[in-house]
N, C-alpha and C positions, 0 to 999 in steps of 0.2 A: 288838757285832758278832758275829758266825756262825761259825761253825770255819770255813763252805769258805771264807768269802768271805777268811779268813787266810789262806790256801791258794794264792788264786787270784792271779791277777796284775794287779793294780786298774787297770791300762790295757784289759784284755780281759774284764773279767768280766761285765760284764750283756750281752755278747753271748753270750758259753758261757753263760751262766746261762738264758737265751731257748731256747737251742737243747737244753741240759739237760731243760728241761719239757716241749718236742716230743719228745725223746727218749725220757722218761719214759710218756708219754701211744701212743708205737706202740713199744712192746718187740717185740726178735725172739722167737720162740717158746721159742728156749734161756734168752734172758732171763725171762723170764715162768717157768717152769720154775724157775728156780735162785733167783728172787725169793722165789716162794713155800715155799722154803726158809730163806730167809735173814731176811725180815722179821717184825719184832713181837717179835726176840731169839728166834728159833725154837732157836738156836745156842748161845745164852746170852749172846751180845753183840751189840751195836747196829750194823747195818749201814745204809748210806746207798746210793739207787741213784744214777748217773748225777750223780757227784760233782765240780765243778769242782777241781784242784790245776793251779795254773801256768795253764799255754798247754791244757792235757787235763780231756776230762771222763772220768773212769774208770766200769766199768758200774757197779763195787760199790765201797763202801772200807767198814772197820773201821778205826776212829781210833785205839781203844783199842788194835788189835793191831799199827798199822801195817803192815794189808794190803790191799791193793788186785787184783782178782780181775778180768779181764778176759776177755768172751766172743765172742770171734774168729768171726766167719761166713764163709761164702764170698768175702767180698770181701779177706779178710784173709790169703790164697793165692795175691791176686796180689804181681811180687815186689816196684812199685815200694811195696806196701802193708806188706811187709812189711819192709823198709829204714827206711818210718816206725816201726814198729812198735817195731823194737829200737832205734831213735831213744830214742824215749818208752820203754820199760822202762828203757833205759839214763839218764833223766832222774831219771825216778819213782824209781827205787831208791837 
């Protein structure tokens, strides 16, 4: 079995898991940016994009650091989005 799929919440995961790969496949521009930073161990550690943990797919995680990196867009400024937001930091962490 797969690290995320440990991670994830085995009632909901091949549906994040679905929508992880759509994800993957139309990155925002900031994502796409900060990818090509971070893959192939550019960093000197192994980064994962659009990671399932729990009920959340995160943009980025690092296993080995236990950090998980998130890249907020415009949508993420409105407030009921940002209520969720410190929801899930407050989860994740």
């Amino acid at each position: 079995m797969n690290s995320e799929k440990k991670l994830a919440n085995p009632d909901r995961y091949d549906v994040l898991k679905e929508h992880a790969i759509r994800m993957r496949k139309n990155p925002t521009t900031a994502e796409s940016i900060l990818w090509n930073s971070l893959r192939g161990k550019k960093m000197g550690i192994r980064f994962y994009r659009q990671y399932v943990i729990g009920d959340y797919i995160a943009d980025f995680v690092c296993l080995e650091k236990n950090l998980i990196i998130e890249v907020d867009g415009e949508y993420h400024s409105r407030f009921d989005a940002m209520e969720h937001d410190e929801l899930r930091t407050d989860i994740l962490t």
